[in-house]
C-alpha positions, 0 to 999 in steps of 0.5 A: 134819734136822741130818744131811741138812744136814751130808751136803749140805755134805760133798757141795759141799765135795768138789765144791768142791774138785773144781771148784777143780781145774779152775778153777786150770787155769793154776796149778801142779799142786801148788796143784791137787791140794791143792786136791782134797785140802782139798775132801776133808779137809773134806767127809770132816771135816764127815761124821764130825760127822754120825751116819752118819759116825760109824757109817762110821768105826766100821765101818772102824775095826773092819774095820781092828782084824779085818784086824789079827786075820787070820792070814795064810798063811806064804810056804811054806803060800802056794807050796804052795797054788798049786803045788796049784792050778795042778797041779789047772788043769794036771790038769782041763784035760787030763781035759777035754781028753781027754773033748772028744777022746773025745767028737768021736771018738764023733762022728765015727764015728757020722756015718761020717766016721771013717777 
């Protein structure tokens, strides 16, 4: 019950902070968008009290820790493999292209519409 009661709260402190963006209409726009952003430092503060938030920030903490342990493509692997690709594009399009011609040729003649 204690967690439904901390969502709720994170829930109107963002919309908190999002109708203070509006009600500030007149004032300058540094004030405005601070005012969003305390509404979302507090509501995001209030969720990780609550047991779903801690499982939330566990989980992108470790998504962060596994995209660090990535190991990304070198610039000449990534070159190649899109030189790759778009030959293999460049070759299938021409085979369909090539079958599609064929095809409506057949057609054609089947019909007695060819020359």
């Amino acid at each position: 019950m204690a967690d439904k009661i901390k969502l709720l709260i994170a829930l109107l402190l963002l919309a908190a902070g999002v109708v203070g963006f509006y009600a500030l209409g007149d004032a300058a726009a540094v004030l405005r968008v601070a005012s969003v952003l305390f509404g979302v430092m507090a509501a995001a503060g209030v969720f990780w009290t609550s047991s779903q938030g801690k499982r939330f920030f566990g989980f992108a903490g470790d998504s962060v820790n596994e995209a660090k342990r990535v190991v990304w493509p070198t610039r000449k692997e990534t070159v190649q493999t899109t030189g790759i690709v778009i030959l293999f594009a460049v070759v299938m399009a021409l085979f369909l292209w090539a079958v599609d011609a064929s095809l409506l040729l057949v057609v054609n003649k089947l019909m007695g519409r060819g020359d």
